[in-house]
N, C-alpha and C positions, 0 to 999 in steps of 0.2 A: 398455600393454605386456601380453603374454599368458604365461603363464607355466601350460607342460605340465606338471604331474608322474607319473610312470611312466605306467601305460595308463590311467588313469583319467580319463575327460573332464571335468576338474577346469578351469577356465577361469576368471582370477584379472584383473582389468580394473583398473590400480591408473591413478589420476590423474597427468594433468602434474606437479600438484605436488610429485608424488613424486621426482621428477627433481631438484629444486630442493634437496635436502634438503642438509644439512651437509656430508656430506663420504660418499664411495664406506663406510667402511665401517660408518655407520650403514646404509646400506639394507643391505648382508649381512647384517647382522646381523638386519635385519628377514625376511630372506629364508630365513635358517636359522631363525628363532622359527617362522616361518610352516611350513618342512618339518616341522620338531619337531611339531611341534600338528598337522599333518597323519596325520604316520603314529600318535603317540597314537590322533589320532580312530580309527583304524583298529582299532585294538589291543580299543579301547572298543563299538567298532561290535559287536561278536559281544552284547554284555552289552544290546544295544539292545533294547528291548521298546516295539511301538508303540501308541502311546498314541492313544485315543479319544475321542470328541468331552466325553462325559460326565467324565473322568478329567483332562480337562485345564479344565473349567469349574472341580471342584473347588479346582483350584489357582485362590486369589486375585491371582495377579498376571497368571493368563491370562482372567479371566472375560470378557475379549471374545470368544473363543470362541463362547461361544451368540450373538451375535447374528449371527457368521459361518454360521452353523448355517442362522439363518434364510432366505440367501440362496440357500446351496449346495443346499439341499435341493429348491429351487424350478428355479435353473437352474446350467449348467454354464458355468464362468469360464473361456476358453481363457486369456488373459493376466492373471497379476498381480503387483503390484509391491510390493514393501515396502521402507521405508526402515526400516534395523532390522533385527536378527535375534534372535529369540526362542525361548522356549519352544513356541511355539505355529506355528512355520514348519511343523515336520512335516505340521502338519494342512492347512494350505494348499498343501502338494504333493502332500496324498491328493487334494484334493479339485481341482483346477485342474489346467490343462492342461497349463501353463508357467509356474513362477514365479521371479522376477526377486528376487532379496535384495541391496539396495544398502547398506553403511556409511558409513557419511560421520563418519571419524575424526577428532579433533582430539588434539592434542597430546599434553594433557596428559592423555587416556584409553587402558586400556589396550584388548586387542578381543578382543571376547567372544567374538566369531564364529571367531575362532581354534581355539576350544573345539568347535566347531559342525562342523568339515569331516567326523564322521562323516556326513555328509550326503551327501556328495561321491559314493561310491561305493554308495550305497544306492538315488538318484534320480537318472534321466537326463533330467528335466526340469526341475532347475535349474540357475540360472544365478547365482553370486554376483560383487557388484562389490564393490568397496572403494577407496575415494576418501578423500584425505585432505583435511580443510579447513584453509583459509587462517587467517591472524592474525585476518581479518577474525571469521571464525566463531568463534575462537575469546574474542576479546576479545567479541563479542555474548553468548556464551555465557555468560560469567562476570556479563554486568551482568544477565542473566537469573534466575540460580540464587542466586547471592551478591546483589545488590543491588536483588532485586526490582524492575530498569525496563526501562523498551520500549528495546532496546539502536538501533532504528531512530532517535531522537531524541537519536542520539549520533554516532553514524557509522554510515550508511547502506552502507557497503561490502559486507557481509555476504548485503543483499540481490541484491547482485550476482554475490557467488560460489552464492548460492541460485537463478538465474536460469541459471546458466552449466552447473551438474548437470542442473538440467532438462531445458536445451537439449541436454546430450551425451545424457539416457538417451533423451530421448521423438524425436530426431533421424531416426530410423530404425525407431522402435519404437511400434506404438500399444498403449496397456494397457488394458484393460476396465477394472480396477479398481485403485485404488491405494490401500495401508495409510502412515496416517503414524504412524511409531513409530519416530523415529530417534535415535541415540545423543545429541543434542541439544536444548535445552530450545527452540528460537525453531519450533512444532507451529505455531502459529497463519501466522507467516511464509509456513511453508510451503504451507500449503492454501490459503490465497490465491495462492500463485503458480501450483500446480497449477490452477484453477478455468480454465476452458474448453481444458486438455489435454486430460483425462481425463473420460469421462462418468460414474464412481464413485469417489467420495474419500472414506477412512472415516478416522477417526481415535479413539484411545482415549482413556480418561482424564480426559474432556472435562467431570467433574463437579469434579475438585478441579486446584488451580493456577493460576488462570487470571493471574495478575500472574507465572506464570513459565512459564507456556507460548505464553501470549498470546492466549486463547481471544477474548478480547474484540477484539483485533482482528478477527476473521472476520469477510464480513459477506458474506451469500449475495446472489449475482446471480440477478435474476428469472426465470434461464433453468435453475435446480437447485431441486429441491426439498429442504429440508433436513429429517431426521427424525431423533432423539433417543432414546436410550435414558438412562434416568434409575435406573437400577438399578448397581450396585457401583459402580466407578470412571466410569460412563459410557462413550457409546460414540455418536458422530455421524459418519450417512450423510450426503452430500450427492449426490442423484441429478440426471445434467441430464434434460431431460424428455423427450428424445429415447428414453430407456431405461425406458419405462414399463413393463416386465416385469420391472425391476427394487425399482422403486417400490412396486408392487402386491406384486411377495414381501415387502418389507419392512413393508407394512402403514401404507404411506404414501395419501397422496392425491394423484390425478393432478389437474394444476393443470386450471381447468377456462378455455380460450379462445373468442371471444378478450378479450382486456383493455381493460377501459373505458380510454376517452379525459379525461382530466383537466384540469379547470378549476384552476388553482394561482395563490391570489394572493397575490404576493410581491413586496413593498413597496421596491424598490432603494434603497440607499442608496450605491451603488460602481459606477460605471460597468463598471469589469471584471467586476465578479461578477455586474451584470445580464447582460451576453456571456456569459458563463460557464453561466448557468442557464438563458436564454434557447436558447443551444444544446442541451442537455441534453435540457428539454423538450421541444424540437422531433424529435432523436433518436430521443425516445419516444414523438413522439405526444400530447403535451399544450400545450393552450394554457397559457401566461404571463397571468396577471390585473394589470395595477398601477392604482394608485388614480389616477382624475380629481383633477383642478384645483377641484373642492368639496370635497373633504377638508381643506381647507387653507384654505379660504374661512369667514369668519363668520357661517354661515346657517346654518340650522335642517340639522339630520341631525348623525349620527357625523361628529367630525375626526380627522386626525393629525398629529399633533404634526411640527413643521419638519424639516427634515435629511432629507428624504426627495424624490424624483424622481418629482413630479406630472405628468401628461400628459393634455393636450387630448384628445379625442376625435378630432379631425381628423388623421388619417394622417401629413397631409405638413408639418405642425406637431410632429411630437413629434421628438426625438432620434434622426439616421440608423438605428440599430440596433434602435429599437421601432418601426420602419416596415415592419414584416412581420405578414403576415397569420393568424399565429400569436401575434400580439400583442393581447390585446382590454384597452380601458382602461373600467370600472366608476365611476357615481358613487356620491356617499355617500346617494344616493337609492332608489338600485337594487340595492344587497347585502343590503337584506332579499326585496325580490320577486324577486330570481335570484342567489342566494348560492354562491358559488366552492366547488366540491367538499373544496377544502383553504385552509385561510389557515395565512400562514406572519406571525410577529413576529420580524422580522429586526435588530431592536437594543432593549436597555433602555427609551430613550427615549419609543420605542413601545408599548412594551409594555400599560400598563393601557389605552390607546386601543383597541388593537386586541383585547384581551383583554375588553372591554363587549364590543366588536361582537359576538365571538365566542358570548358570553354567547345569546343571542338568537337563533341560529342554527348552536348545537352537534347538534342534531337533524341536520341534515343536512351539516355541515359539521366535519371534523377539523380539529384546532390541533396546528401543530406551530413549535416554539422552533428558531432559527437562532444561529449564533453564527461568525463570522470572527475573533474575537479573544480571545484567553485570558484576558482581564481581564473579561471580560464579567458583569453580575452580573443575573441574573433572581429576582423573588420569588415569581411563583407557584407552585404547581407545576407541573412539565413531565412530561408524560409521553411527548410524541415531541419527539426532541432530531436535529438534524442540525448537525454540526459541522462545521468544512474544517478539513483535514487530519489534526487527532489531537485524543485527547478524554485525553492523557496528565495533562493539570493541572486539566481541568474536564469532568467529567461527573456525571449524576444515574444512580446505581447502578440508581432502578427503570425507569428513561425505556428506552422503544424507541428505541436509536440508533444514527447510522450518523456514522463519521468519514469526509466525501467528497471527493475531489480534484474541482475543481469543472472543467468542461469545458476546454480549453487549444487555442487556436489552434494549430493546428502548423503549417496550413496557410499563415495568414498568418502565421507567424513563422518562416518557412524560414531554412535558414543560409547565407550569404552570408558568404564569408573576408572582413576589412575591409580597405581599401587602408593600403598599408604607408607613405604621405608623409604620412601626418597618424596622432599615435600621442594619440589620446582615451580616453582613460577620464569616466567620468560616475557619477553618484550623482542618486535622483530622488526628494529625499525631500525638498526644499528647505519646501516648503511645511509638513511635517510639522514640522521642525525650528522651527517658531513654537509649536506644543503646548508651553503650560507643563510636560509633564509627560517634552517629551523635547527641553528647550532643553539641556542636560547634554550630550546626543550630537550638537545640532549641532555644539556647542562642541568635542566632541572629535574630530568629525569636522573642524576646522576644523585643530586642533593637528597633524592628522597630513598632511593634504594640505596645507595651507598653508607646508608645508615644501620641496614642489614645484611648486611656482608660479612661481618663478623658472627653472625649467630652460627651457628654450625649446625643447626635445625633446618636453615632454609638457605637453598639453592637459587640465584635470580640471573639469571643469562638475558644478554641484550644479540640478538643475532642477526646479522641483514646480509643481502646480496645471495640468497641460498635457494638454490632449487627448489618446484612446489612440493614435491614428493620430500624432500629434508624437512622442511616445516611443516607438512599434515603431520611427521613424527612425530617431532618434536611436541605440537600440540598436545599428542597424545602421550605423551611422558609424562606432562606437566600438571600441575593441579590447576592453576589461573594464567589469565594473562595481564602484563600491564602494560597500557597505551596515552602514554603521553604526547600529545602530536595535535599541533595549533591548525596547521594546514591539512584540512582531512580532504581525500576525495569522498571513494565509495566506503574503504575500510575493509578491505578483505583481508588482513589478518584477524580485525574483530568479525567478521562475518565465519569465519573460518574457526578460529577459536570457541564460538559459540554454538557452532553447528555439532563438535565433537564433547559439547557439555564441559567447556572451560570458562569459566565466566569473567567477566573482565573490568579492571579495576578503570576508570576514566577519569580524567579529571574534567570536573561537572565545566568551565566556563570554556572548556575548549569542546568538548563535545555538543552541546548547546547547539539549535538550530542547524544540524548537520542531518542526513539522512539515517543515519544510525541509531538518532532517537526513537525511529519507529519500534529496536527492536531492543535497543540496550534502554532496560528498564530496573527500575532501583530495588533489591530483593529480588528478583528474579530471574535475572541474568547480568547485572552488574552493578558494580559497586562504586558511587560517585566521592570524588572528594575535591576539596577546593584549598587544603592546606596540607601539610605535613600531618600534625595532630590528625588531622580526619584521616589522612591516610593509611597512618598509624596505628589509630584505634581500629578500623575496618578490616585490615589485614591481620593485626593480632587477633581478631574475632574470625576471621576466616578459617587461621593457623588454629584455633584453640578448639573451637569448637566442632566437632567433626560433625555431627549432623546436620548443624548450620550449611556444612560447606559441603555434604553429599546433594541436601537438598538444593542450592544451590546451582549444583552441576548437574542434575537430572535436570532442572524448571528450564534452563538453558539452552538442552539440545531439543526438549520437548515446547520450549516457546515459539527459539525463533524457526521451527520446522512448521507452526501454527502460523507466524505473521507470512513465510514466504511460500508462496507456493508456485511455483516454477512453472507448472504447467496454463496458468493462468496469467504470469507473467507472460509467457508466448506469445500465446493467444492475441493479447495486448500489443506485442511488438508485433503478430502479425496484419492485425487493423489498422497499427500506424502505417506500415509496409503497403498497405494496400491504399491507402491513400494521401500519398506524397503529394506535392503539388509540382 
């Protein structure tokens, strides 16, 4: 909605959400606050004295200022964007051609920018939005500020109303340069969702907070180069490379191409996650390294220890999915006279085995620690750590790392609505469920469906130990899944399940702070419960209600295809790749 006031090309963009509010005369009311504070600005406007580059560093809460300085002086910004309005807007409407000021309010804040409309009639090249955020935003917000955590490993919803502003501002609109400084604490969120919008993403502050801005989440895709200022509050560019006149102003390094090809040897122990990284690499351009069938054998040379996915030399001998010619397999003969660019130690077990070898051929070879599971405990030190999914419960503070969604079928895991005379639901942990360590959740998994075994309306299989091609079917026979499971790694049956639009039942206090919150979200891709009763009622509303439960299975394959985006993930895994220590 636009909203004129008198002659002043004053242009007021407020969110849907604003529609939804309580009742007609909350927004008046909002609408008289906002006139009030307009003509104020005006009043105020004559007392305006404008302020200079040098005048506004002074001030400590604007000192990102100079390193705007550095850019504008080199070139001229026709577009840019700010989330946020500050002290410091002035200067970016002297200096720029067009600038876009967007707020993204939440509730319980009040608006600064209110303060701000002497701006209105002083520059006829801005443009302010204001958008109100959801519950979603606003409950991230609080686990942010108040309770110091990644509000993503809570409910993931948030990122979706952070996708959904993106979507409306960049729709129509390209910006040279975007400022992230918005009335909101989830900074980190956002510059990742921005990254291959925008070719310039600066953001402030970037030296203190990082457990409540979420610095630590960022993590630069091989196609930006990222450049830091370590002075006052900090201040981080991210340039893509295409903008190298940008780069060069800021006293950056142009990346120099093209990019070596990578020998990566990485020890499988998961069928999925070898698919996973196997694609990846390939993506990128690197061969996949896995250890021959002498590693494992009782002969002279380095071994590795069992649990792990030995392959023949011979092609059409190994496992359909390592029969690609980006697949090279090494003996334990030959990793000293042609030693793999990178070795990766992809579990404990392995650890001191492949940490000798490593020993011996660190001159030319980087080590980098792997981990799929939160429980994971390594002793040496790590100094490049790659995680899946989140590094919320385990990370090494000095380690170069990167928390990565690991490649995901989308392709072969299309959605397909399931036929409506057969009503299956499935769980695929059957196998799991013999770990001494998670006989407790078969068992509990047993108390709650085992209560529906007798209906003759619904079908509930628990199945493990099965091929990946038996389970993408299965998926797709079935209408849901359920996943009861304390000790979660990454979740590729739920990742997998929701890719083909099956949505999945969880129980809320085991799912909690795992990486899968990012994408299993309440109503539209899964359904939480924390008793029986909740279980109960959720699932008979699933079974009963069918458009309940089409909608459902469409928002699922069409969500988490929104949160993951694999090519972008690469990217990400190829920057960490490129700068190992």
């Amino acid at each position: 909605m636009n909203i004129f006031l008198l002659d002043f090309k004053f242009k007021l963009q407020i969110d849907s959400q604003h529609r939804n509010m309580k009742s007609y005369q909350e927004s008046m009311a909002r609408f008289v606050k906002l006139f009030l504070a307009f003509c104020v600005g005006i009043l105020f406007s004559s007392c305006y004295k404008e302020h200079d580059c040098d005048s506004l560093i002074s001030n400590g809460s604007i000192d990102h200022v100079q390193h705007f300085k550095k850019l504008f002086e080199n070139i001229k910004i026709k577009s840019f964007l700010e989330f946020g309005l500050g002290s410091g807007s002035e200067y970016f409407l002297d200096n720029c051609e067009e600038v876009t000021s967007c707020s993204i309010t939440l509730q319980s804040q009040g608006l600064y920018w209110r303060e701000r409309t002497d701006l209105v009639h002083r520059y006829s090249n801005w443009t302010p939005i204001l958008k109100y955020g959801g519950v979603a935003l606003q409950q991230a917000n609080l686990l942010c500020s108040r309770d110091f955590k990644d509000p993503a490993l809570y409910d993931g919803a948030y990122l979706l109303e952070l996708k959904d502003i993106c979507d409306d501002l960049l729709k129509d609109k390209q910006f040279e340069v975007v400022f992230v400084n918005p009335d909101f604490h989830m900074r980190g969120d956002l510059v990742n969702e921005l990254f291959d919008r925008v070719p310039v993403i600066v953001a402030r502050d970037t030296n203190i907070a990082p457990e409540i801005y979420g610095w630590r989440k960022i993590y630069t895709p091989f196609n930006y180069t990222k450049i830091e200022y370590k002075d006052g509050q900090g201040m981080t560019f991210w340039v893509r490379h295409d903008r190298e006149d940008v780069i060069l102003a800021l006293g950056g390094k142009v990346p120099q191409q093209p990019r070596k090809k990578l020998r990566i040897f990485f020890p499988i122990t998961h069928d999925q996650l070898g698919k996973s990284v196997l694609a990846a690499f390939k993506h990128l351009g690197h061969a996949l390294v896995v250890p021959g069938t002498s590693f494992q054998q009782n002969s002279q040379g380095p071994r590795i220890s069992e649990y792990c996915l030995f392959c023949p030399k011979e092609k059409e001998k190994r496992p359909l999915f390592l029969q690609d010619d980006q697949v090279e397999v090494i003996e334990n003969n030959e990793i000293f006279q042609n030693p793999p660019d990178v070795m990766f130690i992809t579990w404990s077990v392995h650890e001191l085995d492949i940490y000798d070898i490593h020993q011996k051929i660190k001159n030319t070879t980087k080590l980098v620690y792997f981990t799929g599971n939160e429980n994971e405990v390594y002793h040496k030190k790590v100094e490049n750590f790659l995680v899946l999914g989140s590094i919320a419960r385990y990370i090494f503070p000095d380690a170069h790392t990167l928390a990565w969604i690991p490649w995901i079928d989308f392709d072969g895991l299309t959605f397909e609505e399931p036929l409506e005379e057969r009503f299956i639901i499935n769980s695929y942990l059957a196998e799991r469920y013999q770990h001494p360590h998670l006989k407790s959740d078969g068992e509990l998994f047993e108390s709650y469906v085992g209560k529906f075994f007798h209906d003759a309306s619904i079908q509930i299989n628990n199945y493990g130990g099965l091929p990946y091609e038996n389970i993408v079917n299965l998926i797709r026979d079935s209408q849901a899944t359920v996943h009861i499971k304390s000790l979660e790694g990454f979740g590729y049956s739920v990742m997998e399940s929701l890719s083909r639009g099956r949505p999945v039942f969880l129980k809320r206090s085991f799912a909690l702070e795992k990486a899968m919150m990012n994408w299993c979200i309440e109503g539209k891709t899964a359904l939480f419960f924390d008793s029986y009763e909740e279980f109960k009622t959720k699932l008979e509303l699933f079974i009963a209600d069918i458009q309940f439960r089409k909608s459902l299975q469409t928002t699922s394959a069409e969500t988490v295809r929104r949160i993951v985006n694999n090519d972008q993930q690469a990217r990400k895994l190829q920057y960490f790749l490129e700068h190992l220590k």
